[in-house]
C-alpha positions as CSV (number, residue, x, y, z in Angstrom):
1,X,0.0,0.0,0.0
2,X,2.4,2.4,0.9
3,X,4.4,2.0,-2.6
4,X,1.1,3.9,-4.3
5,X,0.2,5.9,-1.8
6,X,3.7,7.4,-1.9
7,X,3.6,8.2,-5.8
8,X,-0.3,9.2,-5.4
9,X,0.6,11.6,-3.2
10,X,3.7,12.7,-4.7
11,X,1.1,12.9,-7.8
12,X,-1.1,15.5,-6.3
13,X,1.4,17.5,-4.7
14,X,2.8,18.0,-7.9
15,X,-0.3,19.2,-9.1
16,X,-0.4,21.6,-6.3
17,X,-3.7,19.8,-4.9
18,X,-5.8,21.8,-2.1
19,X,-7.3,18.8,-0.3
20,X,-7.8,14.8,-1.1
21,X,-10.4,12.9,0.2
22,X,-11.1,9.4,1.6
23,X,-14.8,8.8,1.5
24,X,-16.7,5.8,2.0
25,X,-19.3,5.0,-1.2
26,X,-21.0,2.3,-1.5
27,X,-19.3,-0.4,0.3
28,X,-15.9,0.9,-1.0
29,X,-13.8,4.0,-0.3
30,X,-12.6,6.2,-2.7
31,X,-9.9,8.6,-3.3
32,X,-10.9,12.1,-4.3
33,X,-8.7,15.8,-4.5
34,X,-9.8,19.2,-5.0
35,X,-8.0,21.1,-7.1
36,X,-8.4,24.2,-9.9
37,X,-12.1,24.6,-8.0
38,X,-12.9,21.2,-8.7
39,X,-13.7,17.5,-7.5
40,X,-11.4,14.9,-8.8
41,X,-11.5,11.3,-8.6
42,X,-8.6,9.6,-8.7
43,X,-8.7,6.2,-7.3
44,X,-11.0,3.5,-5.6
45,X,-10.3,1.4,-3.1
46,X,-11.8,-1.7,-1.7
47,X,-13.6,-0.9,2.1
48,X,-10.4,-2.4,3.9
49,X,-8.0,-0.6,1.6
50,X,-9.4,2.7,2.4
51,X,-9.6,1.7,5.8
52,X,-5.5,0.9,6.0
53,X,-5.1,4.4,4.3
54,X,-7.1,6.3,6.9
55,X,-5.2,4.3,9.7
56,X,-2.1,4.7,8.1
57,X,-2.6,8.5,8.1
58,X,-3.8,8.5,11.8
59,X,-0.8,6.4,13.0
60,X,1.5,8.9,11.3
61,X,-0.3,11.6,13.3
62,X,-0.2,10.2,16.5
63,X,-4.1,10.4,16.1
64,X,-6.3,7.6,18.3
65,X,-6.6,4.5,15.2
66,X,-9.2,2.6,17.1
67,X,-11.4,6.1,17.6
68,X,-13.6,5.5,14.4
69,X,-16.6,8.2,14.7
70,X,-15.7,11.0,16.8
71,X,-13.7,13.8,14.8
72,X,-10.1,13.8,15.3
73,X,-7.6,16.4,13.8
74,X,-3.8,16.2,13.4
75,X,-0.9,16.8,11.1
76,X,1.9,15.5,9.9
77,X,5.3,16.6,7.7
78,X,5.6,14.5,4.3
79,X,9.2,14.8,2.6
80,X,9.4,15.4,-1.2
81,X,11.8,16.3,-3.9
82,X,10.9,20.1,-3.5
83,X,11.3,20.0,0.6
84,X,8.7,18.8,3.5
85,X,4.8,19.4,2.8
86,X,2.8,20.0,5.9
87,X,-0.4,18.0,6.1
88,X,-3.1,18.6,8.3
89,X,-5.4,16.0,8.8
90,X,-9.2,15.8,9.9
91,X,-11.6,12.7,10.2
92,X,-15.0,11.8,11.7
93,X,-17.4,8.9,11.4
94,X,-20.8,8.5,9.9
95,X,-24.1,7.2,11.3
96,X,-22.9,3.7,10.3
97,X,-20.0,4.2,11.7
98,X,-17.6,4.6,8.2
99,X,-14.6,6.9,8.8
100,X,-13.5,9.6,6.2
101,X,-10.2,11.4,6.2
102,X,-9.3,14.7,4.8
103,X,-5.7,15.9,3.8
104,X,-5.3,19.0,3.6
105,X,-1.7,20.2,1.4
106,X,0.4,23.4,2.9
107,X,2.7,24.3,0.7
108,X,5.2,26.7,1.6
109,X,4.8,30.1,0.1
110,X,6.5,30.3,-3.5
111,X,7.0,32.7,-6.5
112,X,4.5,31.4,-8.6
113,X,1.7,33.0,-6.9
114,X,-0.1,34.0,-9.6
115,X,-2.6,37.6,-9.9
116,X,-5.1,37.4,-11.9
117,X,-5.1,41.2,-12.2
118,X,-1.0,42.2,-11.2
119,X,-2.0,45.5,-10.4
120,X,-4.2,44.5,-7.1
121,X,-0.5,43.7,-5.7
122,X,0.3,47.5,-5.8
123,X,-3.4,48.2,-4.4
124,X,-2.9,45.9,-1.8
125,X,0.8,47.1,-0.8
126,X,-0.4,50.7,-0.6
127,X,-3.4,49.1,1.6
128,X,-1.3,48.0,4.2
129,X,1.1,50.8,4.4
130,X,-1.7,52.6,6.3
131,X,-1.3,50.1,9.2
132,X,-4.5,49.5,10.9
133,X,-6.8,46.0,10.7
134,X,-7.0,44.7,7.1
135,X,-9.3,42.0,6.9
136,X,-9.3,38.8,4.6
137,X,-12.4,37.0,3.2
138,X,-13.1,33.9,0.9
139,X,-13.8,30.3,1.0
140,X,-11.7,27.6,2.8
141,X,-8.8,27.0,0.2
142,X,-8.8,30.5,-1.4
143,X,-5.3,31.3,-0.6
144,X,-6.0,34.0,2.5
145,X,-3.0,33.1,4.5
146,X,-0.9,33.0,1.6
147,X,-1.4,36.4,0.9
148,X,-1.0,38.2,4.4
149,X,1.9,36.0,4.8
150,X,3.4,37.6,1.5
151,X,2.6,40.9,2.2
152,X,4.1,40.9,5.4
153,X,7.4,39.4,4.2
154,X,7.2,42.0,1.1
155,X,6.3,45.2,3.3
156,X,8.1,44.2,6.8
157,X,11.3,42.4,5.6
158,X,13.1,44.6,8.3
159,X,10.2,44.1,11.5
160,X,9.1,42.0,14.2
161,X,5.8,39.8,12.7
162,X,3.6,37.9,15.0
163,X,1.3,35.7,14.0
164,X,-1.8,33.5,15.9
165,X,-3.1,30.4,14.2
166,X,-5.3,27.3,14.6
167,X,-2.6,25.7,13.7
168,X,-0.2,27.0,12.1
169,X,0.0,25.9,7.8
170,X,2.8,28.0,7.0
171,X,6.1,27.6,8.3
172,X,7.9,30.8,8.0
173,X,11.3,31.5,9.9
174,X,11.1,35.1,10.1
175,X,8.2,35.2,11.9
176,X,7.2,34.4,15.4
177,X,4.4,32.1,14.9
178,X,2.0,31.1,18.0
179,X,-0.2,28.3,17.5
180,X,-3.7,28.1,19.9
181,X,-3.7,25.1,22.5
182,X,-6.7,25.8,24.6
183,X,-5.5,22.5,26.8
184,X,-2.5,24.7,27.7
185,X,-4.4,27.7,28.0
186,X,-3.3,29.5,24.4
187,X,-6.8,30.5,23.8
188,X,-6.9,33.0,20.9
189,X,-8.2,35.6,23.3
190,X,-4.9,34.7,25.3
191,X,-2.6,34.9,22.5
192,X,-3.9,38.5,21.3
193,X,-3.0,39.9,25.0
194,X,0.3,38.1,24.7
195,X,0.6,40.0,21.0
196,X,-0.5,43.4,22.4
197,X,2.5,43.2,25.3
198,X,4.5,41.6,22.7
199,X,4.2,44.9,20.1
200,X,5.1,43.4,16.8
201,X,5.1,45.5,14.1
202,X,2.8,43.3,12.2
203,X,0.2,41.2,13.9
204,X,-1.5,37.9,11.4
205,X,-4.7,36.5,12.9
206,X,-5.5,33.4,11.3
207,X,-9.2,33.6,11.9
208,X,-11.8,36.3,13.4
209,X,-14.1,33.9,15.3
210,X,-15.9,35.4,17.9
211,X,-17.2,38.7,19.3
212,X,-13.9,38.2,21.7
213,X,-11.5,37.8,19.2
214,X,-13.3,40.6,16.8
215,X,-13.1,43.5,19.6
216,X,-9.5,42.3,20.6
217,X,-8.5,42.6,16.2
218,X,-10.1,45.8,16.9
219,X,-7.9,46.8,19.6
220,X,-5.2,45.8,17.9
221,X,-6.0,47.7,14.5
222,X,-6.4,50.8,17.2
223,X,-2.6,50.3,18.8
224,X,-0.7,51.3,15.8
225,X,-0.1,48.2,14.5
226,X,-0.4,46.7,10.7
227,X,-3.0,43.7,11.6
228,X,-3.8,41.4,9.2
229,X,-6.7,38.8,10.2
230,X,-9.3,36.3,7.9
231,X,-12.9,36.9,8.4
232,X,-15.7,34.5,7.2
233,X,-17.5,36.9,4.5
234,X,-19.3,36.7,1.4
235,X,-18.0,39.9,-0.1
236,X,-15.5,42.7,1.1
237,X,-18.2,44.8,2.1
238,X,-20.2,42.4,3.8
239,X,-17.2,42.0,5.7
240,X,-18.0,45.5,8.1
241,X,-21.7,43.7,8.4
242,X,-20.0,40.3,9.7
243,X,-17.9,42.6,12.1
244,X,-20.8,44.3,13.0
245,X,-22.5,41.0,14.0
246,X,-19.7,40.3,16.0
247,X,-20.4,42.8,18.0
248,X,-18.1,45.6,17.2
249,X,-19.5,49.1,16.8
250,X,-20.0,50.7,13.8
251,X,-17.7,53.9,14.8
252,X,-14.8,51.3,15.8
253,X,-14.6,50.1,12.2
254,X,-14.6,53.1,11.1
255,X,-11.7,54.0,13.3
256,X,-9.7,50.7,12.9
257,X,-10.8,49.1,10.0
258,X,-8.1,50.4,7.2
259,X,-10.1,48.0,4.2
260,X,-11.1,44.8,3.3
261,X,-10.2,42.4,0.9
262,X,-12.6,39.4,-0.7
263,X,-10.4,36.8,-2.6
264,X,-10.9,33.8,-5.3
265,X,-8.7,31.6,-6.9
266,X,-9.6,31.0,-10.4
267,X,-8.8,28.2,-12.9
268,X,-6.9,29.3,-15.6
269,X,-7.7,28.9,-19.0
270,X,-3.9,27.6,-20.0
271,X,-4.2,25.4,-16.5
272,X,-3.0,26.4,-13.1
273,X,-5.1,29.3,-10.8
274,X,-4.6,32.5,-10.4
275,X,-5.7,35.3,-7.3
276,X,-8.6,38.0,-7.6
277,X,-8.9,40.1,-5.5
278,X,-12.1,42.8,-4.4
279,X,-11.3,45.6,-2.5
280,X,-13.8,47.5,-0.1
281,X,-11.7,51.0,1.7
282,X,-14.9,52.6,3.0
283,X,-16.8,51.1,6.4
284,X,-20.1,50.7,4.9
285,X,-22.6,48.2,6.8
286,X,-25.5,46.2,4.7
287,X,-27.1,42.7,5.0
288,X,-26.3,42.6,0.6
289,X,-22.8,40.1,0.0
290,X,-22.6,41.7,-3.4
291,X,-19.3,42.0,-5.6
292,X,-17.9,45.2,-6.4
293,X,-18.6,46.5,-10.4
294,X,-15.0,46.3,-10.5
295,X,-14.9,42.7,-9.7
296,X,-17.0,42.0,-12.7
297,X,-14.8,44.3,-14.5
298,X,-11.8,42.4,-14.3
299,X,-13.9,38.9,-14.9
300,X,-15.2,40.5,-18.0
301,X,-11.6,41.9,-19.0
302,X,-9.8,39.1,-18.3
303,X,-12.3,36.2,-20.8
304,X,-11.6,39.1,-23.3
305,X,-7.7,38.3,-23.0
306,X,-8.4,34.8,-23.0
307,X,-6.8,34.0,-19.2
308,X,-10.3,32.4,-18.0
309,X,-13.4,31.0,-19.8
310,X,-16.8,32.7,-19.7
311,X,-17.8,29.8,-17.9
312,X,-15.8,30.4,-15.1
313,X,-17.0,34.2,-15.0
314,X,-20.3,33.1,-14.8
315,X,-19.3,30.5,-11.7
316,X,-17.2,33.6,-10.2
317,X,-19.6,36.9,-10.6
318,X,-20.9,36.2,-7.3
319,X,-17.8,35.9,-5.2
């Protein structure tokens, strides 16, 4: 098993897969990865076979094996030609008691990260040269941390950066990276007064989760600091409303909220994905998660130059 599973995996990193999948379907398993915006299926197993992957996984993780229906996460490094891959791994059980696994691929940030639009970088650079709390939005897989983790090597190359995850995906040297462990009492509320003694000169937040953690970012954005933090959002603007939700007032965004940003990777027409981006500068709060005219702009401009297809516009125009 492991012969396969070693050049499948090679396979999909090599693609530059997002996730893969072990799923249980009818009385087999079968091996699935997302990638380009897509499903894939790649492979199916027998019930037992995907059962020895899963376990296989799990062991590697120090994971419970024997645990077969409540969720379990973990992670685990995976050598390759190019350097280790961290994996971080997540399974639960179904009513029948069938376990599914999903691998999820962090790959270290490179230089092909690709714009869809290269001068959002500039917009983006100028963005964060105001300091305050920037906020991310998108789906899972859209390539958030990515992006604040390149802007803050590209803006602070000579400063202190901070940054609070659950758990970490990117390994970066540079940085002082804090991972939450509420078991040992690293709470994200206790890491954000840790990084508010601390004073680094740029603050990551890997997710705004509560009305807590969304007053503390707040705070934060209000210190003097460049804060960079993900949000779940439909759009940029709907990104104040989410805040707002949160329970912070409408006169603190205004005061610490320097912009938001709504993001989408989008298959490319010549293969591979590329970053758009949708910028929102003014605190503006509304129940509508609508895309900016200049979003649909760029979709429109960019089928024109034959980067995407007017199929994947159509998929995209609403975020």
């Amino acid at each position: 098993m492991e012969t396969w599973l070693r050049k499948e995996m090679a396979t999909m990193i090599g693609e530059r897969v997002a996730d893969a999948y072990i799923l249980p379907h009818q009385g087999r398993y079968r091996l699935a990865s997302f990638e380009s915006g897509r499903i894939k299926e790649r492979r199916s197993l027998s019930n037992e076979g995907g059962r020895q992957v899963i376990a296989y996984f799990k062991y590697r993780a120090n994971m419970a094996v024997t645990e077969h229906r409540r969720p379990q996460s973990g992670g685990i490094s995976w050598p390759t030609g190019m350097g280790i891959i961290n994996l971080r791994l997540s399974t639960v059980g179904d009513f029948a008691g069938r376990e599914s696994l999903v691998i999820r691929f962090i790959y270290p940030v490179s230089e092909d990260y690709q714009l869809l639009v290269p001068t959002q970088w500039q917009s983006l650079h100028q963005l964060v040269l105001n300091r305050g709390l920037i906020l991310f939005a998108g789906p899972l897989g859209a390539g958030k941390t990515t992006t604040m983790y390149r802007l803050a090597r590209e803006i602070k190359k000579d400063q202190i950066v901070m940054t609070i995850e659950d758990p970490v995906e990117i390994e970066e040297p540079w940085f002082i990276q804090t991972q939450v462990n509420e078991l040992a009492g690293m709470s994200y509320q206790e890491l954000l007064r840790v990084s508010l003694r601390h004073r680094p000169h740029v603050l990551i937040i890997g997710e705004v989760r509560d009305s807590m953690t969304a007053k503390m970012a707040i705070r934060a954005g209000l210190s003097g600091q460049l804060v960079l933090a993900t949000v779940h959002a439909r759009s940029a603007a709907g990104v104040y409303s989410r805040m707002n939700q949160l329970g912070v007032s409408e006169v603190d965004l205004l005061q610490a909220v320097t912009g938001t940003c709504y993001q989408r990777l989008l298959p490319l027409r010549q293969g591979g994905v590329a970053v758009l981006f949708d910028l929102a500068k003014q605190c503006k709060l509304s129940n509508e998660n609508v895309m900016s005219t200049v979003w649909h702009q760029h979709l429109r401009e960019a089928v024109k130059d034959g980067k995407i297809t007017q199929e994947t516009a159509k998929k995209f125009a609403a975020g």
